[in-house]
Structures are given as structure tokens and as C-alpha cells.
N, C-alpha and C positions, 0 to 999 in steps of 0.2 A: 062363840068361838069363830064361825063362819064371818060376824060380822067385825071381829075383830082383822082376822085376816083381810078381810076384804079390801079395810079400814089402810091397814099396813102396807099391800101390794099396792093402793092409790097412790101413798104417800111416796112406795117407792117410785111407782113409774115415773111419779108427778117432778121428781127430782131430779131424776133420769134425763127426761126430756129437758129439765129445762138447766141441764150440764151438758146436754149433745146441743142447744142451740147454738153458741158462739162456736159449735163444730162445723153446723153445717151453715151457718150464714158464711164462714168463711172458706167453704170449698169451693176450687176453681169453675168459673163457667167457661164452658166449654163454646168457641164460635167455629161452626165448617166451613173455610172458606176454600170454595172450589174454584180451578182452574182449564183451561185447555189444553194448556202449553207445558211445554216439557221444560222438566229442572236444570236443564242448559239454558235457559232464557233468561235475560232481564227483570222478567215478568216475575219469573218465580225467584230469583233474588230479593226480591222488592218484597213478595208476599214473605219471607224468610227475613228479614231484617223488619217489617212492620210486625210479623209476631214476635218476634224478639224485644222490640221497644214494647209491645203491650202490657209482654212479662214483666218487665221492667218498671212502665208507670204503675200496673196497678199489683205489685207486690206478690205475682201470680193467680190472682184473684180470676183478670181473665187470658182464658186460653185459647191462643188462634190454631186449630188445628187447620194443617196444608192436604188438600187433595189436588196434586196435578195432573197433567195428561186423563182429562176427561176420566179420571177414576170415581165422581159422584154423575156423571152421564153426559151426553150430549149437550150441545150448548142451550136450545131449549127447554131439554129440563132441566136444566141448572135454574135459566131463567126461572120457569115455572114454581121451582121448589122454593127459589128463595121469595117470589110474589108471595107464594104461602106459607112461608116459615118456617118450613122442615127443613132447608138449609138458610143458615146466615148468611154468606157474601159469597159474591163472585167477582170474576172480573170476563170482560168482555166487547167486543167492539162496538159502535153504535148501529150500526145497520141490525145484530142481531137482536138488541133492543127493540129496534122499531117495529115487530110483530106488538110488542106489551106499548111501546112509547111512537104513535107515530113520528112525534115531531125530531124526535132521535136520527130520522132519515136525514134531517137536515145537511151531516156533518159526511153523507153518501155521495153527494151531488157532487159530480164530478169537474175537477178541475174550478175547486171553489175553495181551498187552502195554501192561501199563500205561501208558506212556511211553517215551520212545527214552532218558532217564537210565536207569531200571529194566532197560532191555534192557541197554546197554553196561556197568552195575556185576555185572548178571551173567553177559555174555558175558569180560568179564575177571575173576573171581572161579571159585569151585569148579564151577558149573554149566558156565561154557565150558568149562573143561579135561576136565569128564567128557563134552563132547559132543566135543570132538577126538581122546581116545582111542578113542572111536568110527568116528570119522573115519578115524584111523592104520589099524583094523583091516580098512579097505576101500581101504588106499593113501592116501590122504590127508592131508596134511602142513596142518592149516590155521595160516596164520601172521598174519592179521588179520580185523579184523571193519570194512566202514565202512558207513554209517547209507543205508538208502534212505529213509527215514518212513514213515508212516501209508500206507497205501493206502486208494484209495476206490473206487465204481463207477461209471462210465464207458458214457455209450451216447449213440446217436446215435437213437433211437426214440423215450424221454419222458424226462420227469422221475422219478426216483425217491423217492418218499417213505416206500411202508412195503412191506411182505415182499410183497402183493398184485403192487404193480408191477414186482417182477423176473420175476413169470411169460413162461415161453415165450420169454425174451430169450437170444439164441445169444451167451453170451458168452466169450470167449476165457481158457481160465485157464492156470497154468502147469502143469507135466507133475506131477503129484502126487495121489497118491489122498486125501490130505484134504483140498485145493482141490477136486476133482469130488466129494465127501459135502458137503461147506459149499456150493457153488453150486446142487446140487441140493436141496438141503435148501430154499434160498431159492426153489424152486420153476423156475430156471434150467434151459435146454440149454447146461452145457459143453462145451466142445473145445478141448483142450492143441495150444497151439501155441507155437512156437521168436519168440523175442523179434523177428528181424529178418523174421518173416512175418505181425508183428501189422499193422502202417500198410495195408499193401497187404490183408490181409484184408477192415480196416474199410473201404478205399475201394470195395472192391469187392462191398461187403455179404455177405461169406460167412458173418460176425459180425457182430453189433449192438452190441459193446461189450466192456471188458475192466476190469480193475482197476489202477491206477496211481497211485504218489506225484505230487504235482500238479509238482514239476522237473523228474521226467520225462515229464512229460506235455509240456511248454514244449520240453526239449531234443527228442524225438521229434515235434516237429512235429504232434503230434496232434488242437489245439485246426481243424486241415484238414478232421479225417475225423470230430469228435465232436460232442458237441452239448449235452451232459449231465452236470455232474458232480456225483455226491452224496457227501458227507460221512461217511462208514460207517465209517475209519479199523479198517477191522475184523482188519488186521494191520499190525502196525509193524515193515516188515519192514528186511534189513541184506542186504549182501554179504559171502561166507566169500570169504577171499583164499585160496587153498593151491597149497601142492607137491605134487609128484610123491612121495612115501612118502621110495622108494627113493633119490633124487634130495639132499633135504635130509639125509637120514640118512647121505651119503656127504660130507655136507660136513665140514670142520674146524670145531671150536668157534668161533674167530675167524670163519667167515666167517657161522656162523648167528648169531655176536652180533651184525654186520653187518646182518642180514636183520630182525634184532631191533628194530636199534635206525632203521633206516630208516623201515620199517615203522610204529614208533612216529609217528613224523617226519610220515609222509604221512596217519597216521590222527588225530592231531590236529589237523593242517588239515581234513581232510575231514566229518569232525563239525562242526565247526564252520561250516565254510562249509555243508554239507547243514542244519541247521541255520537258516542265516540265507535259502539257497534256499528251505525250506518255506514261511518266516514270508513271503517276499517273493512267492510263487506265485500267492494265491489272488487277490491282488491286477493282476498280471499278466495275470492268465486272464477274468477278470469282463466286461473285455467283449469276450472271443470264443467263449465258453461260456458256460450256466447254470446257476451253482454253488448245489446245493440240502442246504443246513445244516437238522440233525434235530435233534429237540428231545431232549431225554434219553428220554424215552422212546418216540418211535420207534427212536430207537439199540437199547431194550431188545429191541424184540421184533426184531431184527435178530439181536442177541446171543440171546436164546432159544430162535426156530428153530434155530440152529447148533448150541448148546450141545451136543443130546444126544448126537453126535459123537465127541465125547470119547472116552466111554465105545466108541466102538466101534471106536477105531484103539490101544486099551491092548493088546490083542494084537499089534501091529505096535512101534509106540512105546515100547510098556512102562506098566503102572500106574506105577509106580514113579516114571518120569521125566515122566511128566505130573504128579503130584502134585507131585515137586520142582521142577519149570516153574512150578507154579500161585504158589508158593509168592518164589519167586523172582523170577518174570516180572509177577506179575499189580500194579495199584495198591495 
């Protein structure tokens, strides 16, 4: 009797399972993709329309779930998480890369971006794919690129005109050893700090200022705490979108075509719209700041303090790909 039963509940379970598998091969995978930035941005438009198309191509199979505004942590640990797997994607500038990707500093070097066309024909041509293999060698899957623009300097203490007036100004850079050579170079006290402990710095004067594209300066609320903004565009910088290494390398062809073609999707909106954010910014801003435009050559000698720089992160960076950067990147 014992063995009859025994015999029975086999056959049931045996059936069970294999009526729950086309249940569970077809439930949604779930991706976290984390962000910095606040759901007024471009940024998180773009992450909101690429999970949208993913739903789409893969029949809801897989699921981009949105964390913004540093809701899975600071921007190193995001980085860190997604090296190890415990979160899928992020997005993020390339300096703060460059703790996991030296060569990522590359894209830091001041007054080395011609234009935000020049940046994006080389971040999809041979120069991106030689900085993503780079990327891969430190877990890093990067699968888009979308436009922050120019950045500029930012304070609540003066006006900024030429390399004299950055002295002694504590201003907030991001975690990167050639953002702290370039600000000190301008005669600045830097201190790298995490993107959602900039606002509350400035109000509370522990900093006097940071560098920022002028959209996000409008989405971050910042025109509250600042008072100053100068024209310096002295990096035109982007956001690396990536995966987890291991993560997209287990996917099927089909689904990173997927990733591919979504991706596509939400990075032509976002250009564009970043883009038309820029041109509409300064406008915006003018009368709740003091927006102070350089002549060419104050820009120079902004660019000439910096310069010698260069030559001192080719050890880190590589000669090599700063040459090809210059080459690539520059007007």
C-alpha cells in the first residue's frame, strides 16, 4: 500500500512539474536598472521608454524595472553592484567609471570634446568599441551612450571670469583622479562627492560650487543653492549605459538584439531631446542665476592651465588612447 502510494504521489508530482515548466520558463525576468537622476530628466525618460520597448520586443518576458534618484545607492555602489551582479544596469558618467575603468578617464580630460556630434560619431565608431572592451575587462557590458552636454562652473561665492577667480573655491567634483588634477590645476579645493549629496552640500555650504550641464542644473533644483554660472564647457560629457558582464553574456542572441535595438530606440530620443534641453537651458536659467559667457580667449587660458594634465595621466590612461581621443574627440 505504502508502495503504491508512494508509486502515485511520484507520478503526481512528476506531472506537476512538468505542467508548471512552460509556467515558469515563461515568467518575466526581472533587470534593476539604477539611476542618479531625477524623473524630470532626459535621462530617466530614456530609461522609461527603453523599458517600454523591451516589454514590447520580448513579449514581457523581460522586465526593466526603474530605480531613480540614487534609490539602489550611491553611484559607487551601483557601480560596484552591477561588477557583481546583484544589480543589472546603470547609467553613469565616465569619470565615475574610471575607479573600475581606468581608461574611462579618457573622456575627463579637459577641453578635449569638440562637440556633443564629435563625441557620439566616436562613441559609436572604433574609439567606443575600443573603450568598451575595456570596460568588458572589468565586468562591464556597456550597451549605450546618452548626451549630458557641455558642463560648466557653478558657484554661489562670485562670478567666474578667468583662472584667478576659481582660487580657494571648495568645489564639488566627481570621484576621479583627473577631475581633482584639472580643478586643482585651476587653483580650486576639490572634494568628490556622490551626485545625491551635491544639493544638500551647497545649501549647507560645505561646498561653494560644482560643475554641471545647465538641464541639469533646472532638473536638480539647483538655480535654490547657486548663484553663478560660467560658460567653461570645459567637458562635454555623456552617460555609459551597462550591464553586468556576466549577466548580458548569458543572454540569447535574440534577446541582446532586443537590448540592441531598444537601446537604439531610447538613445535617439534622448539626443535629441538633451539636445533641445541645452539650447532651451540658458534661457530658462537667466533670471534665477548669473550666467557669465567667456570670450575665446578667457576660455583659452582656462584650457591652458589644464592642458599640462594630459601628459600626466598617460601612465593611467595610456599615451596611446589619449592621442587616439585627441584625434577623434577633439574639433
Amino acid at each position: 500500500m505504502s508502495l503504491s502510494l508512494n508509486r502515485r504521489g511520484f507520478v503526481a508530482m512528476t506531472a506537476a512539474s512538468t505542467l508548471a515548466s512552460p509556467a515558469i520558463a515563461q515568467r518575466a525576468r526581472a533587470l534593476r536598472f539604477g539611476s542618479p537622476m531625477p524623473t524630470s530628466s532626459s535621462y530617466h525618460h530614456a530609461m522609461e521608454i527603453f523599458a517600454e520597448e523591451m516589454g514590447k520586443l520580448s513579449g514581457g518576458k523581460l522586465k526593466i524595472e526603474l530605480y531613480p534618484n540614487a534609490q539602489l545607492g550611491g553611484l559607487k555602489d551601483m557601480l560596484t553592484s552591477v561588477q557583481l551582479g546583484t544589480q543589472s544596469m546603470l547609467i553613469t558618467v565616465p569619470a565615475w567609471y574610471s575607479s573600475f575603468v581606468k581608461q574611462m578617464d579618457v573622456f575627463t580630460l579637459p577641453f578635449l570634446v569638440g562637440s556633443p556630434e564629435k563625441l557620439r560619431s566616436a562613441l559609436e565608431g572604433s574609439f567606443g568599441n575600443k573603450i568598451e572592451s575595456h570596460a568588458r575587462e572589468a565586468g562591464f557590458q556597456i550597451v549605450g551612450y546618452w548626451l549630458t552636454g557641455p558642463r560648466h562652473m557653478l558657484n554661489n561665492v562670485r562670478p567666474i571670469k578667468t583662472v584667478a577667480d576659481m582660487a580657494g573655491l571648495k568645489m564639488r567634483i566627481i570621484s576621479s583622479q583627473v577631475y581633482m588634477a584639472a580643478f586643482r590645476a585651476l587653483g580650486a579645493n576639490p572634494a568628490a562627492l556622490d551626485y545625491a549629496e551635491v544639493y544638500l552640500a551647497l545649501q549647507q555650504k560645505t561646498v561653494d560650487g560644482m560643475d554641471l550641464g545647465l538641464p541639469d542644473v533646472i532638473s536638480g533644483k539647483f538655480p535654490e543653492v547657486i548663484k553663478y554660472a560660467t560658460l567653461t564647457s570645459h567637458v562635454i560629457d555623456f552617460f555609459a549605459a551597462s550591464m553586468n558582464k556576466a549577466l548580458y553574456d548569458g543572454m540569447s542572441a535574440e534577446e541582446k538584439g532586443m537590448i540592441k535595438q531598444a537601446m537604439k530606440t531610447a538613445t535617439d530620443w534622448q539626443w535629441t531631446q538633451q539636445m533641445a534641453d541645452i539650447a532651451a537651458a540658458e534661457a530658462k536659467l537667466k533670471d534665477a542665476i548669473q550666467i557669465i559667457h567667456l570670450t575665446d580667449a578667457e576660455k583659452a587660458e582656462f584650457a591652458n592651465a589644464t592642458r599640462p594634465i594630459y601628459a600626466q595621466f598617460e601612465g593611467t590612461i595610456g599615451k596611446d588612447l589619449i592621442d587616439e581621443a585627441i584625434k577623434a574627440l577633439s574639433a
